[in-house]
N, C-alpha and C positions, 0 to 999 in steps of 0.2 A: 566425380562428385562435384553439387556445383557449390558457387561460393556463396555465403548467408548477405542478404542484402541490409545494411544497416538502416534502422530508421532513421529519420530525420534530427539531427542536430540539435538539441537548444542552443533557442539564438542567445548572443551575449545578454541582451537586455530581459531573458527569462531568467536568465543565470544570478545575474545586477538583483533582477524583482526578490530571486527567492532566497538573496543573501541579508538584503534589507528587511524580507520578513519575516527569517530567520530572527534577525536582533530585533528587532519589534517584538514578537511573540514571545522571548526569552524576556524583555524588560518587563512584558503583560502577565508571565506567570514563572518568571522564576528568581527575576535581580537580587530581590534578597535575601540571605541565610537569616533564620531566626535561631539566635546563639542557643547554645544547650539541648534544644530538642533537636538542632541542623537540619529544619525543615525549610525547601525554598518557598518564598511568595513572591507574587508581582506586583503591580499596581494595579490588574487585575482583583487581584485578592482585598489587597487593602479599600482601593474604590467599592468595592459590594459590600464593606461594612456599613456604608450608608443604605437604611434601607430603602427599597424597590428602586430609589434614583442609580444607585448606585450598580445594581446587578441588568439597569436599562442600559448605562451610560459603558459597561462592561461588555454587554452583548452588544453595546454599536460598534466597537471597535477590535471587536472580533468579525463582526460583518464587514468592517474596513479589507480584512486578511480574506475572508471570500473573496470580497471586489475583486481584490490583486488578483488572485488566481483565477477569477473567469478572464479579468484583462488577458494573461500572460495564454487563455487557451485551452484550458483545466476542462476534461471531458467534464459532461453534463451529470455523469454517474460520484463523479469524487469531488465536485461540489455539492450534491445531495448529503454527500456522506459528510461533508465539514458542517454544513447546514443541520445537520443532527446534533453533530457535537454540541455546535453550539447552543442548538435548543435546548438538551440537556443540561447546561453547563446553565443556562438563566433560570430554567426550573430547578434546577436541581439548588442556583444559589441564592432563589429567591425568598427560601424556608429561613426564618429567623435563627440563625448562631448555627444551626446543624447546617444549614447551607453553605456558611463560610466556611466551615470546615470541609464541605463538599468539594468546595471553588479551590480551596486550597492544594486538592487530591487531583482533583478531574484533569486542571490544566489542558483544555479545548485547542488552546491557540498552538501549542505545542504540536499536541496529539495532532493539527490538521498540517501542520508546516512540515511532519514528517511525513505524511501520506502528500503535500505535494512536492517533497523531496525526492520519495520515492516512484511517484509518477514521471517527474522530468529526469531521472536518472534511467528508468528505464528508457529513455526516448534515446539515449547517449549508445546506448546497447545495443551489438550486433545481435540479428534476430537470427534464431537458434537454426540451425543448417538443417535442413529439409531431409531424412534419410532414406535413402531409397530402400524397398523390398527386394530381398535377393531373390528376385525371381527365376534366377538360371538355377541356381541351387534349391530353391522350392523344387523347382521344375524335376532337376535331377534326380530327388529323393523320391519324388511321385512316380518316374520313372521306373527305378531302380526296386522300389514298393511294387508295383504291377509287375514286373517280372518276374522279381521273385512268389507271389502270390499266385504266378501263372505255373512254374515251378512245380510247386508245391501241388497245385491240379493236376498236372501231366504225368507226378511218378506217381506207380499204384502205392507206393509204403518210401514218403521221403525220410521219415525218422527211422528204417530197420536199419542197424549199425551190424547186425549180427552176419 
């Protein structure tokens, strides 16, 4: 059997990026508890109560947290997918009051620092072992199948037990 080839390593400085925008994306949508209902917000949140400056000045600094992740290497596909988020997350908290309560929910920056979490974790991971087809034992049973089926043609009556 052979041995699984590991992919490639995150280098230290993808590792540095995606710790820093770890706590970046957590101060943008979750630093604070709001007492009694213990619902978190960011400064995210709070920023988009200004309206439309506010839910622009929100989406640039979610577009900050893209940058990073095309810098650090982020296939083309799971920056699409952050790029959604975040459009979502401007249209969705650009609607007067029902949107800040959107912005308060969606949490984009979040949701995207897990997907480039989950992208450079997998890059850390041995790639799954190749498993071969038992071909000698296919082989065998094909065999072992035709003979007996040959068998079975050659006696005039293989079921008379009498």
């Amino acid at each position: 059997m052979s041995e699984s080839t590991p992919h490639a390593p995150i280098s230290a400085e993808q590792r540095a990026t995606l710790t820093r925008l770890r706590k970046l994306a957590y101060r943008l949508d979750s630093q604070f508890r709001i007492p009694v209902v213990g619902v978190r917000v960011g400064w995210d949140s709070l920023i988009g109560l200004v309206p439309l400056a506010g839910d622009i000045v929100g989406g640039c600094l979610s577009l900050y947290l893209l940058w990073q992740a095309w810098r650090i290497k982020a296939p083309k596909r799971l920056l699409l997918r952050m790029l959604a988020n975040i459009g979502v997350e401007v249209l969705g908290g650009a609607a007067p009051l029902i949107g800040d309560v959107f912005d308060i929910y969606w949490k984009a920056n979040q949701r995207n620092m897990d997907m480039l979490a989950v992208y450079l974790e997998k890059q850390i991971m041995p790639a799954p072992p190749k498993r071969k087809t038992p071909w000698l034992w296919i082989s065998l049973s094909v065999a072992l199948l035709v003979l007996f089926i040959l068998y079975l043609l050659s006696t005039p009556e293989p079921f008379n037990f009498s």
